[in-house]
Each structure stands twice: as structure tokens, then as C-alpha cells.
C-alpha positions as CSV (number, residue, x, y, z in Angstrom):
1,X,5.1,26.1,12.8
2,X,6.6,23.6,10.4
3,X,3.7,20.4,9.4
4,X,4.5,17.9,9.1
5,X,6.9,17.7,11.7
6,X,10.6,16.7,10.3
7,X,10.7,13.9,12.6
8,X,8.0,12.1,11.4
9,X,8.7,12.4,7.6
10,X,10.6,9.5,5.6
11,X,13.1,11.0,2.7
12,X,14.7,7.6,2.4
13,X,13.0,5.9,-0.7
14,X,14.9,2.9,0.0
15,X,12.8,2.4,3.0
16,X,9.6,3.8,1.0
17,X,10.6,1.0,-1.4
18,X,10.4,-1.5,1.6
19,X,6.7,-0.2,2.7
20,X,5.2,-1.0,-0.5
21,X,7.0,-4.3,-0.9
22,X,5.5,-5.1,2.7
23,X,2.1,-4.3,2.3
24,X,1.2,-3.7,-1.7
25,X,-2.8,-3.1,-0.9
26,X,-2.7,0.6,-1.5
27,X,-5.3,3.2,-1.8
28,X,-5.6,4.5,-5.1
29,X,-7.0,7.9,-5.9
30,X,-8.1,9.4,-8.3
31,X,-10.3,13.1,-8.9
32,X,-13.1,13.1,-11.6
33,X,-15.6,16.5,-11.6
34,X,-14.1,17.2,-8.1
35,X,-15.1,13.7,-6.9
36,X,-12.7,11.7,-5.3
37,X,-12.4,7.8,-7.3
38,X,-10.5,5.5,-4.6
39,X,-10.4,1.5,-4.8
40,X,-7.6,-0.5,-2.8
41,X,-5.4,-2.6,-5.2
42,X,-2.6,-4.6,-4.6
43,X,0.2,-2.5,-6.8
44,X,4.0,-4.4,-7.0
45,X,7.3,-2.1,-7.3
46,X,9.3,-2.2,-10.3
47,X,12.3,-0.7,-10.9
48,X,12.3,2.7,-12.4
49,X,9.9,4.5,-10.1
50,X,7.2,2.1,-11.3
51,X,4.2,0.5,-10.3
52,X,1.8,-2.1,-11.8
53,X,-1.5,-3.0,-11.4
54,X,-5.0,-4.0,-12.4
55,X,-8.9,-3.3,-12.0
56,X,-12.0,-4.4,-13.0
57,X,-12.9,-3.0,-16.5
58,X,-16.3,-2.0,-14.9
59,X,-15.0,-0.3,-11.9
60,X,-15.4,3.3,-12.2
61,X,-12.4,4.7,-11.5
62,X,-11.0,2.4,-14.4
63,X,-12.0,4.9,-17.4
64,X,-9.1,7.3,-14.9
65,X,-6.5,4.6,-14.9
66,X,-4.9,6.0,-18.1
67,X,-3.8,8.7,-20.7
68,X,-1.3,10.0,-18.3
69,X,-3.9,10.8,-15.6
70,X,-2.6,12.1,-12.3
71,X,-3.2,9.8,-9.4
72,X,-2.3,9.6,-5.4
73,X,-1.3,6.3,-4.1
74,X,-1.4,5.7,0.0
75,X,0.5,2.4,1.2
76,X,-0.4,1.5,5.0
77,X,2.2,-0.2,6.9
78,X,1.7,-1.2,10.7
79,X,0.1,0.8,13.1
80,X,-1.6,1.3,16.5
81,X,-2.6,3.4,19.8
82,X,0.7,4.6,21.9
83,X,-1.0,4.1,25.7
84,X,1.1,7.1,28.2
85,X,1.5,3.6,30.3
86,X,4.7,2.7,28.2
87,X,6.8,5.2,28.6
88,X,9.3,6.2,31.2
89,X,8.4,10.5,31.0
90,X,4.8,11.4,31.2
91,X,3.2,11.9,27.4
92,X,-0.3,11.9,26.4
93,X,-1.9,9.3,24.7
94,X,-1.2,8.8,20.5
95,X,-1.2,6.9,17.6
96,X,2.0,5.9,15.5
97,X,1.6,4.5,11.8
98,X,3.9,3.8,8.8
99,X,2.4,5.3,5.6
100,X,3.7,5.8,1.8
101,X,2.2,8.3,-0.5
102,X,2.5,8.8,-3.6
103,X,1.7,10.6,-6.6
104,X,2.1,9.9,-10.3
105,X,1.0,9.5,-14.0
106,X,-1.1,6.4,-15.1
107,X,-0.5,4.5,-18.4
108,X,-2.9,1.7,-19.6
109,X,-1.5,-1.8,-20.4
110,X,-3.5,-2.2,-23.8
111,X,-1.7,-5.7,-24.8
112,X,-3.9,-8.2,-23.2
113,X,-1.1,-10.8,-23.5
114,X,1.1,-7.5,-21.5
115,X,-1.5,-7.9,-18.6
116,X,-1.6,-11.5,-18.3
117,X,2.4,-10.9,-18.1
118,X,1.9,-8.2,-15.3
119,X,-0.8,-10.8,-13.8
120,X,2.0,-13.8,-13.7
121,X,4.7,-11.4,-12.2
122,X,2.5,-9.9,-9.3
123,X,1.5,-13.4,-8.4
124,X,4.8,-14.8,-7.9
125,X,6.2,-11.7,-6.3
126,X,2.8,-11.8,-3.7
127,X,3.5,-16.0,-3.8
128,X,7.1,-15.2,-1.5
129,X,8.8,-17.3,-0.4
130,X,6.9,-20.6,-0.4
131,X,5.2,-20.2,-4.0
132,X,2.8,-22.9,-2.9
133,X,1.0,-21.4,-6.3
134,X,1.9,-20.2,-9.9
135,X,-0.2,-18.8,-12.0
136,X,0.8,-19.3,-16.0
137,X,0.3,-17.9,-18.8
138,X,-2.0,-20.5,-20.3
139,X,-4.1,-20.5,-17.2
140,X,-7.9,-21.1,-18.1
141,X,-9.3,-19.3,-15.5
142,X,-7.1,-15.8,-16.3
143,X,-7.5,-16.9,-19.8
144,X,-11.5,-16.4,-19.4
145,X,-11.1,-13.3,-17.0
146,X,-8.9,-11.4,-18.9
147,X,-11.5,-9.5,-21.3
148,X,-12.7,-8.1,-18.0
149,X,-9.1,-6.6,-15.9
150,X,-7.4,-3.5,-17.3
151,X,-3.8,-3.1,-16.4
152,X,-2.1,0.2,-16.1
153,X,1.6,1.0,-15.4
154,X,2.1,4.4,-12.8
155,X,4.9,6.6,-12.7
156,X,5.3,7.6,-9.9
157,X,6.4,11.8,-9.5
158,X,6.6,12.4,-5.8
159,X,7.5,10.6,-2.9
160,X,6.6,11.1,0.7
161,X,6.9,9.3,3.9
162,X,5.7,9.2,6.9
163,X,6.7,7.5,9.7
164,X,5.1,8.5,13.3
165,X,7.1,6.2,15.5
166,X,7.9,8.5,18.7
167,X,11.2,9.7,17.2
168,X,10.7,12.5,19.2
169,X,10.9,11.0,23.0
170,X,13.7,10.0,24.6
171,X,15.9,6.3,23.7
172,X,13.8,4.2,25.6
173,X,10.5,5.7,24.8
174,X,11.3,5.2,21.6
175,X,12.4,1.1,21.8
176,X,8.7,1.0,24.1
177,X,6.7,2.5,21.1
178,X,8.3,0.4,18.8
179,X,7.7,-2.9,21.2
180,X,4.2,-2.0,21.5
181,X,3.5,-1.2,17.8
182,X,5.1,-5.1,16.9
183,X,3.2,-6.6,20.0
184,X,-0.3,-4.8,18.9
185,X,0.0,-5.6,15.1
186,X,1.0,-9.4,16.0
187,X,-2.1,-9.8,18.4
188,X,-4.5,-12.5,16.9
189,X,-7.6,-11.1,14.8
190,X,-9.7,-14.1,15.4
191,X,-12.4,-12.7,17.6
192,X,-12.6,-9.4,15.0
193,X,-13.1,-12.2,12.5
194,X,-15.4,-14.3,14.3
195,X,-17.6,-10.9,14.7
196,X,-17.6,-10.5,11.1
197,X,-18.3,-13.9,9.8
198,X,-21.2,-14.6,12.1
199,X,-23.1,-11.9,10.3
């Protein structure tokens, strides 16, 4: 048996591409002594089968970000429980989800005045469309933080997508999953919130 099933995987990096413009937090991964490092970090496209980013100097997967060091990269897009109750042919119950990963090599942004750069870019690309805020170069605040954020540059090696979105049922099993999956990931997260903050 062939995993994972054709259906579900994404070939199209276009689409990929449109994943991580959507929703840049990713999960980055990387392995040191056989222990796996992951932080989530927001990590903006650029052209060439790039990504940019930046950690915390004291972070310890930081030291990894670097000297062509391998690391995976999962992007999360929307996703939710498929109830039986929406389709028109009898199915059991499942979960769809859009996901990106990646792997790649990891080069360190040594030129502090090359981060700040990378730092003014991610901000106006994570700003769209309003850009209610822009962050400059001569910012005091960055200015004062910068001794403390690494940036590193990935190339990325390998590409793979996939998209569980009921591509297997029939035509109109397929338009329900996809209603439900907008309706669930527009429902309000107040009371989730509410839970959390009255800690």
C-alpha cells in the first residue's frame, strides 16, 4: 500500500508557496545528539527557495541555526474534525488539515545591520495590507534588541505537501468538507480565550 495516499499529497509549490504566505508561524526542527530542537517562528518566503528568519540568541536551538545545518520546517494551514453528519454517502468520522513541510540548509545572517534589514522586511510583509505599523531601521527599540536576535537565511531542499481535504469522496462530499473546514476555522475563539486568560 502506497502512504501517503496520492490524493492527499500537494506537488504544486505554487500552492505550497501560498501556505506559508498564509500562515508563516512554522515549526522549526532541528536534531542535536538525537534530540529533537523545535521553536515556532514566523519565517517569510523569498524568492529562490528561501526563507528568513530570527531567534533569540539564547534559545537553544539557535547555536543549530547555521553552518549549513539541516533543518525540517512544518507550516500549518487550516484544519478541523470532518463529522460523517455532512456528507451525502456514509464515511466515518476524520480530520482534514493543510500542512507544508520542508526541509533545508540553514545560513546565519552575521551582519547585524543584514538582520535589522530582514527584521524591516518581515514586518511589512506580516503588516499587509493596512500597514497600520512600520518598523525602520533607526528604530530604538530594534536598535537596543538587536545584540540579542540571530538571523539565518534557509534553503530550502525538499518540498512536500499535504493536503487532506476529502479528495477522495464524491463532488459534493467534497464542497461539504470544504464548507465545514471554512465554517469551523471562522468560529469565534473567545470562550477558548476567556478560559485561558482567567488563569
Amino acid at each position: 500500500m502506497n502512504y501517503p495516499p496520492k490524493h492527499h499529497q500537494e506537488n504544486n509549490i505554487d500552492h505550497m508557496i501560498e501556505v506559508i504566505r498564509a500562515y508563516p508561524l512554522a515549526s522549526v526542527i532541528s536534531v542535536k545528539n538525537n534530540t529533537p530542537l523545535i521553536t515556532h517562528l514566523p519565517l517569510i518566503y523569498q524568492e529562490g527557495n528561501k526563507l528568513i528568519g530570527h531567534i533569540d540568541k539564547f534559545n537553544p536551538q539557535a547555536d543549530l541555526l547555521g553552518n549549513n545545518n539541516e533543518v525540517t520546517i512544518i507550516f500549518s494551514g487550516p484544519q478541523c474534525y470532518i463529522s460523517p453528519s455532512i456528507y451525502t454517502t456514509t464515511q466515518l468520522p476524520t480530520w482534514n488539515y493543510v500542512k507544508v513541510h520542508l526541509k533545508g540548509t540553514v545560513t546565519a545572517i552575521e551582519d547585524p545591520k543584514e538582520v535589522k534589514e530582514t527584521m524591516v522586511r518581515m514586518t511589512s510583509f506580516l503588516e499587509q495590507p493596512e500597514h497600520k505599523y512600520q518598523l525602520t531601521m533607526d528604530n530604538p527599540k530594534m536598535e537596543a534588541a538587536i545584540n540579542y536576535v540571530r538571523g539565518f537565511e534557509i534553503n530550502i531542499t525538499d518540498w512536500e505537501g499535504k493536503f487532506k481535504l476529502s479528495q477522495d469522496k464524491r463532488t459534493q462530499d467534497t464542497i461539504n468538507a470544504r464548507a465545514q473546514l471554512v465554517n469551523k476555522t471562522q468560529e469565534p475563539i473567545d470562550l477558548f480565550l476567556d478560559k485561558i486568560f482567567s488563569l
